[in-house]
Backbone as a chain_set.jsonl record, in Angstrom:
{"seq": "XXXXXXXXXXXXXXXXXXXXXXXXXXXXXXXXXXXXXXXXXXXXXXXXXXXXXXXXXXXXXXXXXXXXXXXXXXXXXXXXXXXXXXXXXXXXXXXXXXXXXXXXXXXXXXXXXXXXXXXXXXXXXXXXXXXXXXXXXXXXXXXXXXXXXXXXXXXXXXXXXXXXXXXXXXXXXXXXXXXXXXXXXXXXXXX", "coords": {"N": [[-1.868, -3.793, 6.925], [0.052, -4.977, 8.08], [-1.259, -6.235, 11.217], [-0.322, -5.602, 14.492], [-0.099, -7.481, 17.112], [-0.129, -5.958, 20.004], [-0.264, -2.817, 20.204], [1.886, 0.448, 19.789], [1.285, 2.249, 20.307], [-1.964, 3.383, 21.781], [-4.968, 2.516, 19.886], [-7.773, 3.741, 18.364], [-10.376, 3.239, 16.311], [-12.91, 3.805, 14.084], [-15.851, 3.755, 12.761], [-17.234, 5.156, 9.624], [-19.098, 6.171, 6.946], [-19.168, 6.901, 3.276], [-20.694, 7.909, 0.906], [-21.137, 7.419, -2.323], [-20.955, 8.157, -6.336], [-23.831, 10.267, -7.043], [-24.417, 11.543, -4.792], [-22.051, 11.975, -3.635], [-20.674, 14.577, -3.979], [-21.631, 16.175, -1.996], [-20.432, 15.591, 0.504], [-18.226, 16.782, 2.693], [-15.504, 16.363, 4.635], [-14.052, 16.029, 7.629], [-11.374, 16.664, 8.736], [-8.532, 17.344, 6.923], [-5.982, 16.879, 4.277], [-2.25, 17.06, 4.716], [-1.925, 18.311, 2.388], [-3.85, 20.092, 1.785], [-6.352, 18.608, 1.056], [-9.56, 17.891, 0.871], [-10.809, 15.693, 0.623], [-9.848, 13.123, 1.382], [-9.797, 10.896, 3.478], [-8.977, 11.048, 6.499], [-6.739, 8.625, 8.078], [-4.857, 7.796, 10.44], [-4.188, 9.302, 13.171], [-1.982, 10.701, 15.791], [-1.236, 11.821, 18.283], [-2.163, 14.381, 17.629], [-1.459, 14.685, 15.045], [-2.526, 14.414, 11.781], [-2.611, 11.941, 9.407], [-3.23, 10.505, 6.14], [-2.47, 9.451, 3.956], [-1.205, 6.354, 2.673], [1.24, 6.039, 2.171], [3.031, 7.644, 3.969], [1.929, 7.444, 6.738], [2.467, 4.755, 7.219], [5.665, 5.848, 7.299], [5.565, 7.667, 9.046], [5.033, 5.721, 11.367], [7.021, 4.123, 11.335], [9.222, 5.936, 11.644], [8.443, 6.616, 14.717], [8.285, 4.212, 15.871], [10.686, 3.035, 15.432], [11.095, 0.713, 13.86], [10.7, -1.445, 11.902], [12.273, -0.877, 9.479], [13.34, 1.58, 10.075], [15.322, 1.743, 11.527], [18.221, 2.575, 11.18], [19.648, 5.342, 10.011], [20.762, 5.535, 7.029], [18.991, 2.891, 6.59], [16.368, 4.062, 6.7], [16.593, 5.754, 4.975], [16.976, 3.813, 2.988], [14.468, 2.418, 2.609], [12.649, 4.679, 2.381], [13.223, 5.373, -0.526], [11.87, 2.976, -1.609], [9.586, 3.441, -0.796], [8.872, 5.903, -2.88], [9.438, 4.876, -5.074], [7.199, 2.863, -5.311], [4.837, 4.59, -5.023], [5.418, 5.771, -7.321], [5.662, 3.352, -9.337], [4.129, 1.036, -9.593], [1.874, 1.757, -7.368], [0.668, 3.382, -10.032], [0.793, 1.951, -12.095], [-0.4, -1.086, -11.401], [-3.05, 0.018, -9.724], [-4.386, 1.364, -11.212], [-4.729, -0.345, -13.157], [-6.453, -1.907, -12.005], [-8.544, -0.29, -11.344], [-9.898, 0.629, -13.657], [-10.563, -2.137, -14.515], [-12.272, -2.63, -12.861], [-13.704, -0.624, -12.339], [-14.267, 1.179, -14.414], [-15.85, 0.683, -16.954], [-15.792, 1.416, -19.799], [-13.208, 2.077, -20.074], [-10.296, 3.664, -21.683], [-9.233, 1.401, -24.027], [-6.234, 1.932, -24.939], [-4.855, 3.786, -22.826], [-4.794, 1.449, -21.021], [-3.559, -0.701, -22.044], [-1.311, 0.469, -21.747], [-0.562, 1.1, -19.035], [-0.585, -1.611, -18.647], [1.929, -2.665, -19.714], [3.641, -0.876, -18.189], [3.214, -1.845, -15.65], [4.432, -4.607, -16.432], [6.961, -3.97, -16.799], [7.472, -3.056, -13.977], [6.894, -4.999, -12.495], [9.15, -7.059, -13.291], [11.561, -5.713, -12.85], [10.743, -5.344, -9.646], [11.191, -8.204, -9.313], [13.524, -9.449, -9.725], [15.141, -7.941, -8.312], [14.024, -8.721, -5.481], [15.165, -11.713, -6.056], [17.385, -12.353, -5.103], [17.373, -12.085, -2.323], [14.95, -12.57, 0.747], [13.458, -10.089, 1.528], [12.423, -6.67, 0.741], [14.628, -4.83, 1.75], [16.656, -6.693, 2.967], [16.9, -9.432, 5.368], [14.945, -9.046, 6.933], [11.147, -7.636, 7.165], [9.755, -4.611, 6.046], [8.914, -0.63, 6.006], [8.807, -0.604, 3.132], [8.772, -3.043, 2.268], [5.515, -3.699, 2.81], [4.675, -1.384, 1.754], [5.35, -1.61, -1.276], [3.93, -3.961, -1.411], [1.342, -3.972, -1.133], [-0.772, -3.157, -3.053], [0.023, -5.37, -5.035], [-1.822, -7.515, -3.603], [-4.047, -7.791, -4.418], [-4.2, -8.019, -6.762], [-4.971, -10.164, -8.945], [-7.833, -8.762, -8.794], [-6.876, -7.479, -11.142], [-6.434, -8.823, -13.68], [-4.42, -9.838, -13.191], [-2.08, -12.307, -12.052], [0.561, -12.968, -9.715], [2.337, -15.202, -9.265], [3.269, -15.28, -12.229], [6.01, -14.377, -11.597], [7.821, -15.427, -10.061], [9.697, -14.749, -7.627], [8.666, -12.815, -6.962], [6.136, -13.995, -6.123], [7.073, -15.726, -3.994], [7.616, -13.983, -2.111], [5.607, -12.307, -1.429], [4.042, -14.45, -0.384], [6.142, -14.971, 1.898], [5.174, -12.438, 3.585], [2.262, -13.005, 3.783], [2.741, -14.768, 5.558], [3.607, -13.551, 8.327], [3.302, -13.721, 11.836], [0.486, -11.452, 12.904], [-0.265, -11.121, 10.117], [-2.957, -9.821, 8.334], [-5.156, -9.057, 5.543], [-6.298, -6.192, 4.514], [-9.376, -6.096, 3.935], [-10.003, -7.835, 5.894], [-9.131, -7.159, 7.771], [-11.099, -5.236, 8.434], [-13.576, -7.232, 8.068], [-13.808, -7.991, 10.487], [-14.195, -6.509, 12.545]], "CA": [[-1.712, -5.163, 6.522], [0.331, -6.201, 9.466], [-1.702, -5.481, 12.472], [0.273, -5.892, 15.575], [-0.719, -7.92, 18.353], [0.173, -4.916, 20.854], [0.38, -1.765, 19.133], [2.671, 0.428, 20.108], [0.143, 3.548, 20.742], [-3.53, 3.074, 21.741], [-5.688, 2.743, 18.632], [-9.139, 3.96, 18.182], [-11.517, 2.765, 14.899], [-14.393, 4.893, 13.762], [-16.508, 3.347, 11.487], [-17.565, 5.877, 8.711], [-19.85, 5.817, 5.896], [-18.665, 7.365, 2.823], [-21.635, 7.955, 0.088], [-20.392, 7.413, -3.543], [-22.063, 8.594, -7.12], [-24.508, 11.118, -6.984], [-24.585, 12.251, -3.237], [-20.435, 12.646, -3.092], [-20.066, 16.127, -3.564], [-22.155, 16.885, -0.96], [-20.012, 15.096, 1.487], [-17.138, 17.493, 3.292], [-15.092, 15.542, 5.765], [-13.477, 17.105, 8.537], [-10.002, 16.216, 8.467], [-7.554, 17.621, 5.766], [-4.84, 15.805, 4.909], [-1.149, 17.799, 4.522], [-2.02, 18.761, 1.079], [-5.389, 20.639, 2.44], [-6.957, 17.762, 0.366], [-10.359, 17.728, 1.752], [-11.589, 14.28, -0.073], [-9.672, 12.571, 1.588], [-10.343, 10.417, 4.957], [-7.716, 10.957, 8.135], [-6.779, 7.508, 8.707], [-4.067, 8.12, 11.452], [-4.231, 11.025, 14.157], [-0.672, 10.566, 16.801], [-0.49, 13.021, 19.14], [-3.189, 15.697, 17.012], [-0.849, 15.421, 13.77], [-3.012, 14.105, 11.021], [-1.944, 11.279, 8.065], [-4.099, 10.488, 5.252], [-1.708, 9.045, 2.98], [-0.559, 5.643, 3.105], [3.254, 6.082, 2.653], [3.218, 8.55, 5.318], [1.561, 6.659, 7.741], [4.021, 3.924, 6.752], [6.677, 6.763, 7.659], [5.464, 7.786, 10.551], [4.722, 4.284, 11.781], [8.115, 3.191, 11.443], [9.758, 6.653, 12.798], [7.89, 6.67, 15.921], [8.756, 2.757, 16.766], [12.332, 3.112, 15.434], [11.269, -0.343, 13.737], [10.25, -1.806, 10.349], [12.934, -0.199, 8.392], [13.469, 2.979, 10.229], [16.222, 1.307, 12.944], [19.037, 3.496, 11.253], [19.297, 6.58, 9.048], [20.383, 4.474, 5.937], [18.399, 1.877, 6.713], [15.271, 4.533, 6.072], [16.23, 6.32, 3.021], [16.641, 2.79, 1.312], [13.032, 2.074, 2.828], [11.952, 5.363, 1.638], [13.346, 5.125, -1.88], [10.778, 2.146, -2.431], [7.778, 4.082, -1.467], [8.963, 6.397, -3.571], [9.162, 3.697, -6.074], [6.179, 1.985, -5.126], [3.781, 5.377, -5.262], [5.342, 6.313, -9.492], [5.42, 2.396, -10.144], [3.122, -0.342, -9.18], [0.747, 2.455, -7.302], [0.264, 3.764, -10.915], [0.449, 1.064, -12.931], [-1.402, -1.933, -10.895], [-3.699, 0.352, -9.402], [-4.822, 2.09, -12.293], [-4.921, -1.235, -14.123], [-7.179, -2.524, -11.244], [-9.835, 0.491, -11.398], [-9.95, 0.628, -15.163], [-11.138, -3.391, -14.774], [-13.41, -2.504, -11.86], [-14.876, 0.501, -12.232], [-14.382, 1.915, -15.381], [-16.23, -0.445, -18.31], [-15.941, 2.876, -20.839], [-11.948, 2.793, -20.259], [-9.45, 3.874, -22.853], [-7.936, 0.684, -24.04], [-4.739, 2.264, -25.156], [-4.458, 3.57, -21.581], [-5.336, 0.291, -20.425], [-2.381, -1.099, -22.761], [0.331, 1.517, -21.594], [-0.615, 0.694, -18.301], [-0.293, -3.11, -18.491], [3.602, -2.49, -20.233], [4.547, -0.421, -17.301], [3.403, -3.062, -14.477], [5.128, -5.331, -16.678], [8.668, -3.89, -15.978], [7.71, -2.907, -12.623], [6.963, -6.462, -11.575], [10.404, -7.451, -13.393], [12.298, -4.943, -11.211], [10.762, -6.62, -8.481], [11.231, -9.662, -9.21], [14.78, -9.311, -10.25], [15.262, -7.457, -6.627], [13.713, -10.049, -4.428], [15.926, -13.147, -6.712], [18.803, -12.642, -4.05], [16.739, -11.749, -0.341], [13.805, -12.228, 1.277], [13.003, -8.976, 2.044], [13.482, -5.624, -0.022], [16.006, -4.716, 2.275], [17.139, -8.443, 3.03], [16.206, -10.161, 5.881], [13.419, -8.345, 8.066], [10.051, -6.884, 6.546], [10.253, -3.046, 6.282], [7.678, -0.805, 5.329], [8.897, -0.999, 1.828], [7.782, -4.399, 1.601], [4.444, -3.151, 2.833], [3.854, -0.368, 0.507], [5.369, -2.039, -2.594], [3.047, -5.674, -1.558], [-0.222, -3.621, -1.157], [-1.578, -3.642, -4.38], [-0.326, -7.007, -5.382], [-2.792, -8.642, -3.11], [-5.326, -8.272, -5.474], [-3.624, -7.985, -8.527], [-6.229, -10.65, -9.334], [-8.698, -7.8, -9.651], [-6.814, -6.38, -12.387], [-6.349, -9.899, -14.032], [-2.816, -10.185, -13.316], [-1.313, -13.279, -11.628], [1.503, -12.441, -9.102], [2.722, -16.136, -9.825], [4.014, -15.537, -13.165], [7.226, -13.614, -11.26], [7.968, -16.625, -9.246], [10.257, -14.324, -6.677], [7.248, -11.328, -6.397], [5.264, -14.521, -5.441], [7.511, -16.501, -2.426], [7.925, -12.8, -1.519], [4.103, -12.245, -0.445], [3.851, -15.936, 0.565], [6.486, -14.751, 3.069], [4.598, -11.544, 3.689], [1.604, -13.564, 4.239], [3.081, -15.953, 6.983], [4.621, -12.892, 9.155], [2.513, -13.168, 12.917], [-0.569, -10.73, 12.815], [-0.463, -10.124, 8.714], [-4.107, -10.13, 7.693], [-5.687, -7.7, 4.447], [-7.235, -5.014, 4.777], [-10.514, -6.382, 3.751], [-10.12, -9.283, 6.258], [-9.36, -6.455, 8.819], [-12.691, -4.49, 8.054], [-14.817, -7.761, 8.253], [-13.247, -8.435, 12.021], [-15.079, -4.608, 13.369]], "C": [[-1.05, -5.991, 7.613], [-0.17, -5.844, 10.561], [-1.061, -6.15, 13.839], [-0.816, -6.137, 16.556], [-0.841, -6.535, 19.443], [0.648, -3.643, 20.339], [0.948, -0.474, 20.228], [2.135, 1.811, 20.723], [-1.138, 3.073, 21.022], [-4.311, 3.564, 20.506], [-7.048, 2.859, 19.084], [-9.241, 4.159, 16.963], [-12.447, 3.442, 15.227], [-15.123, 3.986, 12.659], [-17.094, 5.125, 11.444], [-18.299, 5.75, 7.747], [-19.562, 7.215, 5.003], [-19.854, 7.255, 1.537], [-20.824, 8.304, -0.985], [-21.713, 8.279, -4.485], [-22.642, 10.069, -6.52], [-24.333, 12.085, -6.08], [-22.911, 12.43, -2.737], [-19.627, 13.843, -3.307], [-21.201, 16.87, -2.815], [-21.459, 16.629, 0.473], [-18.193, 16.559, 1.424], [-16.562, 16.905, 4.694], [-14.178, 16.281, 6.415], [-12.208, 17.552, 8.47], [-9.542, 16.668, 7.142], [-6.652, 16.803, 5.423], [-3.659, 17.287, 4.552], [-1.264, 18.527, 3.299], [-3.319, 20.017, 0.981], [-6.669, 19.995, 1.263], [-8.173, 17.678, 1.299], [-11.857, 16.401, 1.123], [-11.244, 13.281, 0.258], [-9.481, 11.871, 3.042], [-9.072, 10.343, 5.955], [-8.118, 9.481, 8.094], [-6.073, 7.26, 10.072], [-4.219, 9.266, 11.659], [-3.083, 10.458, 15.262], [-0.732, 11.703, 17.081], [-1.196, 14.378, 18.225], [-2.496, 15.689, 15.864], [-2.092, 14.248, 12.73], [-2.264, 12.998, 9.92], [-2.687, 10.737, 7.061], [-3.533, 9.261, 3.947], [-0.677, 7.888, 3.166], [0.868, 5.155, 3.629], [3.867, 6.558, 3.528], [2.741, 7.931, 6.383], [2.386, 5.548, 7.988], [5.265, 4.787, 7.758], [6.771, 6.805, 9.153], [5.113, 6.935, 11.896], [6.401, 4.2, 12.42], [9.317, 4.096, 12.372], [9.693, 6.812, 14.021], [8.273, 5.377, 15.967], [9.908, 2.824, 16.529], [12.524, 1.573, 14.705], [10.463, -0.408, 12.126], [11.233, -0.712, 8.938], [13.925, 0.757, 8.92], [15.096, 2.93, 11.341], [17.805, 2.191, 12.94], [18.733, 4.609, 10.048], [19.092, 6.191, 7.656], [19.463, 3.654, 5.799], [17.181, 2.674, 6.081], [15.146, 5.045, 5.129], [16.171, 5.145, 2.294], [15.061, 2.603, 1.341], [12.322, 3.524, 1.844], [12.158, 6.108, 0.36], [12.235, 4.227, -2.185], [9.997, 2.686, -1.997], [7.436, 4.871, -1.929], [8.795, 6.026, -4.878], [7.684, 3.134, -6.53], [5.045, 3.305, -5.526], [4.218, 5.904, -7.222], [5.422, 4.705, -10.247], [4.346, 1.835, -10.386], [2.236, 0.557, -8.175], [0.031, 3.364, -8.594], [-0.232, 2.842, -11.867], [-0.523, 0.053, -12.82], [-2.453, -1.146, -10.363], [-4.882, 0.885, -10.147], [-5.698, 0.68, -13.066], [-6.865, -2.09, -13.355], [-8.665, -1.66, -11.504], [-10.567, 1.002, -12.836], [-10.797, -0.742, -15.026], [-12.484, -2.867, -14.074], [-14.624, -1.813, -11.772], [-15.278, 1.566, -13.434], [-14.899, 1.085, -16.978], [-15.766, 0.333, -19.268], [-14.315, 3.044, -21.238], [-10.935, 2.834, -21.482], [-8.413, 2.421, -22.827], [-6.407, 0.718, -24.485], [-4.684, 2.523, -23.935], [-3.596, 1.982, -21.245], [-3.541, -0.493, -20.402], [-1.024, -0.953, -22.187], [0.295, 0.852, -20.048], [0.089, -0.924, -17.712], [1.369, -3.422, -18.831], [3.977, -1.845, -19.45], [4.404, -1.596, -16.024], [4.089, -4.074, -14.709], [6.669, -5.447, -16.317], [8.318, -3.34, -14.861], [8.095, -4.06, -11.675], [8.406, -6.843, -12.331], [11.261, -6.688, -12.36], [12.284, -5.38, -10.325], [11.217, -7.565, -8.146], [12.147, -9.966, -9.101], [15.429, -8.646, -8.466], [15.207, -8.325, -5.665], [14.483, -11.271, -5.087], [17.012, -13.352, -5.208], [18.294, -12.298, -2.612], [15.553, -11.697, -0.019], [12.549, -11.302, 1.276], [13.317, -7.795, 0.557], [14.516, -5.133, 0.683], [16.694, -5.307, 2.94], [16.641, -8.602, 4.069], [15.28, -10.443, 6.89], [12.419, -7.592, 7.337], [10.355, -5.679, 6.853], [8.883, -2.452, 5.702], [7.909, -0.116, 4.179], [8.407, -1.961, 0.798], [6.251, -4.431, 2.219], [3.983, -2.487, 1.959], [3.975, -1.023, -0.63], [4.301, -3.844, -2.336], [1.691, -5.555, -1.653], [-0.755, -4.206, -2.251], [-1.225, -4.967, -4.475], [-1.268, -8.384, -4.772], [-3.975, -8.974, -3.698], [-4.741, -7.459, -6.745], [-4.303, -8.907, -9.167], [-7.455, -10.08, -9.713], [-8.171, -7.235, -10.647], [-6.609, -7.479, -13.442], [-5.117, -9.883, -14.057], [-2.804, -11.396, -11.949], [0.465, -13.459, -11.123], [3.056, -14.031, -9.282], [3.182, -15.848, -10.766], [5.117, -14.914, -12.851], [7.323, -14.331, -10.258], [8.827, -15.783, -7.455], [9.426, -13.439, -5.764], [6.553, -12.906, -5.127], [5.674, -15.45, -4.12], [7.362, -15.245, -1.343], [6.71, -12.634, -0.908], [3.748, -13.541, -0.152], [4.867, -15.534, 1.807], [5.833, -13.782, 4.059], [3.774, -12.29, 4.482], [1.377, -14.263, 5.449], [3.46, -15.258, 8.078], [3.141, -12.933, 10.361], [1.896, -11.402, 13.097], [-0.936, -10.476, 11.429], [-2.337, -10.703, 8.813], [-4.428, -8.817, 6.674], [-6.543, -7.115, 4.99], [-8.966, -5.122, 4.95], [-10.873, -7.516, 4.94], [-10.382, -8.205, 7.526], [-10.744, -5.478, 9.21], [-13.968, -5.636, 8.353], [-14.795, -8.083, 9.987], [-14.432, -7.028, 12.658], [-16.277, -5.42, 13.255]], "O": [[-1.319, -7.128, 8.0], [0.492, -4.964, 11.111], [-1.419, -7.29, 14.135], [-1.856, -5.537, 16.826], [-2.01, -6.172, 19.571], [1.832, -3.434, 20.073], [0.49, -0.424, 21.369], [2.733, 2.324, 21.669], [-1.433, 2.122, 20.297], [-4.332, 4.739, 20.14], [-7.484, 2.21, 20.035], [-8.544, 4.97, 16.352], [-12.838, 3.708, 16.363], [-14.494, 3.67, 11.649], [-17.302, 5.952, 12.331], [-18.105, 4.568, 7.465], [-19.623, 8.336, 5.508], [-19.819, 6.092, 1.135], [-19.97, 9.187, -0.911], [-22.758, 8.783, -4.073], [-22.039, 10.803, -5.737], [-24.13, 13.266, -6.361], [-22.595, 12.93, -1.657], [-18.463, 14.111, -3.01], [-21.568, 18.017, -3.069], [-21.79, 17.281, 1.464], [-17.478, 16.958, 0.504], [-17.2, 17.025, 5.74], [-13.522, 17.142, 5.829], [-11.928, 18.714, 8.176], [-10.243, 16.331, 6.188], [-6.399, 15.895, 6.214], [-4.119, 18.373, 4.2], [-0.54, 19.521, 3.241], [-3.492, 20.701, -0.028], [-7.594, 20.642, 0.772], [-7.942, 17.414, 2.479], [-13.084, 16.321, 1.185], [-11.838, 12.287, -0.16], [-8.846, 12.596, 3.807], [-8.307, 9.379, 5.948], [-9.271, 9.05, 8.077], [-6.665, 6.527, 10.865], [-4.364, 10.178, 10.846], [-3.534, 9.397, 15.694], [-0.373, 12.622, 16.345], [-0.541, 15.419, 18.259], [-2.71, 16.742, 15.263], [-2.375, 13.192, 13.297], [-1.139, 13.38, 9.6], [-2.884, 9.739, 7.754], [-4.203, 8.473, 3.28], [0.439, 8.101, 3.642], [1.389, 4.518, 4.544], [4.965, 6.198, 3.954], [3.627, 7.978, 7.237], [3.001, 5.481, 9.053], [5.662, 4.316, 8.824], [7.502, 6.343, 10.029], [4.969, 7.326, 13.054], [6.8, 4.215, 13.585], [10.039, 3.658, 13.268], [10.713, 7.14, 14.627], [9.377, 5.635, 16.446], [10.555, 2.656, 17.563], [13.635, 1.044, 14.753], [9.848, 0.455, 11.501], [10.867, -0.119, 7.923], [15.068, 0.862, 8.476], [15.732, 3.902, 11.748], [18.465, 2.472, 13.94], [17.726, 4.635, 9.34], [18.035, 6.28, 7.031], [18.979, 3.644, 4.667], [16.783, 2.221, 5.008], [14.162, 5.069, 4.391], [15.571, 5.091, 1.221], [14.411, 2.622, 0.296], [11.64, 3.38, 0.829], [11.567, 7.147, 0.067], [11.511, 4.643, -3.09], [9.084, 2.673, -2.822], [6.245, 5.18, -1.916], [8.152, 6.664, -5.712], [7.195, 3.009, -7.653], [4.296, 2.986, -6.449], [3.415, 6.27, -8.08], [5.292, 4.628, -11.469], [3.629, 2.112, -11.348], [1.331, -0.253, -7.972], [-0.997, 3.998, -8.354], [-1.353, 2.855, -12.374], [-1.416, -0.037, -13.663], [-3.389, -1.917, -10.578], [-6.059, 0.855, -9.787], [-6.876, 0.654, -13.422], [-7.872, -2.533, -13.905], [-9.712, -2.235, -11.801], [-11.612, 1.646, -12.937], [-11.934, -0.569, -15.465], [-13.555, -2.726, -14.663], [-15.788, -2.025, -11.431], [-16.165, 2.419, -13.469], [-14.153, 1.035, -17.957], [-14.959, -0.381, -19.864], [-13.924, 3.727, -22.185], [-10.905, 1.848, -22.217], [-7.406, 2.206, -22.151], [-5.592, -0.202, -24.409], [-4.405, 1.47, -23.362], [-2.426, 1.601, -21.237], [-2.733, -0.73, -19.504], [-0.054, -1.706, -22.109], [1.184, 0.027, -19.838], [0.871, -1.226, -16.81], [1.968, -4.326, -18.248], [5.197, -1.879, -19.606], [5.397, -2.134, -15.536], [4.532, -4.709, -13.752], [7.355, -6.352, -15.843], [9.388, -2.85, -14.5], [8.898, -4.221, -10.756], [9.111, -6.981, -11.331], [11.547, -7.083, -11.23], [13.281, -5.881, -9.803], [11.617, -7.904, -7.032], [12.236, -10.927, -8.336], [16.181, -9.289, -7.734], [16.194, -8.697, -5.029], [14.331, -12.179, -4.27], [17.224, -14.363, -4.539], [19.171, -12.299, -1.748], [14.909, -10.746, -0.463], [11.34, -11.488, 1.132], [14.121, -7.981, -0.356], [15.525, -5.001, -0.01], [17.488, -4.688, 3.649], [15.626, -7.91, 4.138], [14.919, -11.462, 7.478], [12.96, -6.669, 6.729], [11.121, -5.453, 7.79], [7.993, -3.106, 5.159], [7.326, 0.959, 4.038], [7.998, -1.998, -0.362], [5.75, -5.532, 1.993], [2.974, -2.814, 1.334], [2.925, -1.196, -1.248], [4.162, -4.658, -3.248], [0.906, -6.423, -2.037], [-1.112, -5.371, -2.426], [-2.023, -5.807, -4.058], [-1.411, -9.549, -5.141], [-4.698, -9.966, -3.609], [-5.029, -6.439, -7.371], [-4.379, -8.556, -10.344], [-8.149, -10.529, -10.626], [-8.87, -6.399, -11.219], [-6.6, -6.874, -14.515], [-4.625, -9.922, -15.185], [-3.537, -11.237, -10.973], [1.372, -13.899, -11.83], [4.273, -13.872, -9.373], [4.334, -16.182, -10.489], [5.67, -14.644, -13.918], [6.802, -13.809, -9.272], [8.531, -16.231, -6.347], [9.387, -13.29, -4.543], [6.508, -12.915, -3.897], [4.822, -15.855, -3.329], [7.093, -15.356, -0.147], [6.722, -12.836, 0.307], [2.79, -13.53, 0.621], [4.354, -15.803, 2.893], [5.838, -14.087, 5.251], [4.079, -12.462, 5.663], [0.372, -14.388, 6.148], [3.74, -15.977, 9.037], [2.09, -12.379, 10.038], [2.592, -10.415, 13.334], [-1.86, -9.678, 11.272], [-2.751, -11.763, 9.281], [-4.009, -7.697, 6.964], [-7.4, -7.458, 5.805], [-9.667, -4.508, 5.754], [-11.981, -8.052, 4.904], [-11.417, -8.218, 8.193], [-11.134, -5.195, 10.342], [-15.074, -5.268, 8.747], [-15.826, -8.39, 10.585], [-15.512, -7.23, 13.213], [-17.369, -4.959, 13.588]]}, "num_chains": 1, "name": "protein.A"}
């Protein structure tokens, strides 16, 4: 989401084509990730180690520059308390809520339900968090406020409105404004 003007390693992009439905268990992709998950796509390779998994890439982002969170020891466990946070909250709840709208017509609306009452106090938490700082860990982006802002960029696909938590929403309007941010999807139509 934030792509640096000058990144801090030399990057190389692959385009890939990833066949859904029918023809996706015939697909075996090379790459493992740490888990010997083999469904899931290497997005980062540093130095031959593999990362697959956004929070980790996150991690190992921020360890290797010594920046976005990581600048002291404290400084990274609070960072990596929220993407600890962020992968049992609002990566369960909004995410879920999102692929239930999207892709699942058939879905259990009690799910659906339980779902929508946990993003509810997640985004309060939030919201209630960000009332007093900028930032989640006050007044520099971290990649806390990366992992926990993902999903909410299209929290519109799940019909939620990041606006009704007035703090969630200055919070990714600041997000938004930081030199290089662009989405993911914005970054994919650029290739």
């Amino acid at each position: 989401m934030l792509a640096q003007r000058k990144p801090f390693r030399p990057l190389q992009q692959a385009r890939i084509q990833v066949h859904c439905g029918a023809h996706s268990s015939n697909i075996r992709l090379a790459h493992q990730d740490a888990t010997g998950d083999a469904t899931r796509i290497t997005r980062v390779v540093d130095d031959g180690a593999a990362f697959a998994q956004s929070n980790a890439i996150l991690l190992h982002l921020a360890e290797r520059s010594r920046a976005l969170g990581s600048e002291t020891e404290h400084r990274l466990a609070q960072a990596r308390e929220w993407l600890f946070w962020e992968a049992n909250r609002i990566g369960i709840s909004l995410a879920n809520i999102r692929s239930m709208l999207r892709f699942e017509p058939a879905h259990d609306p009690g799910a659906l339900e339980w779902l929508r009452h946990s993003f509810q106090r997640d985004a309060e938490r939030l919201d209630a968090e960000l009332s007093t700082k900028p930032f989640l860990l006050g007044d520099a982006v971290t990649i806390a406020d990366i992992s926990c802002s993902a999903y909410l960029f299209y929290a519109h696909e799940a019909g939620i409105d990041p606006a009704m938590w007035p703090n969630i929403q200055r919070w990714l309007d600041r997000i938004t404004a930081l030199p290089g941010f662009a989405l993911p999807t914005e970054l994919m139509r650029r290739r």
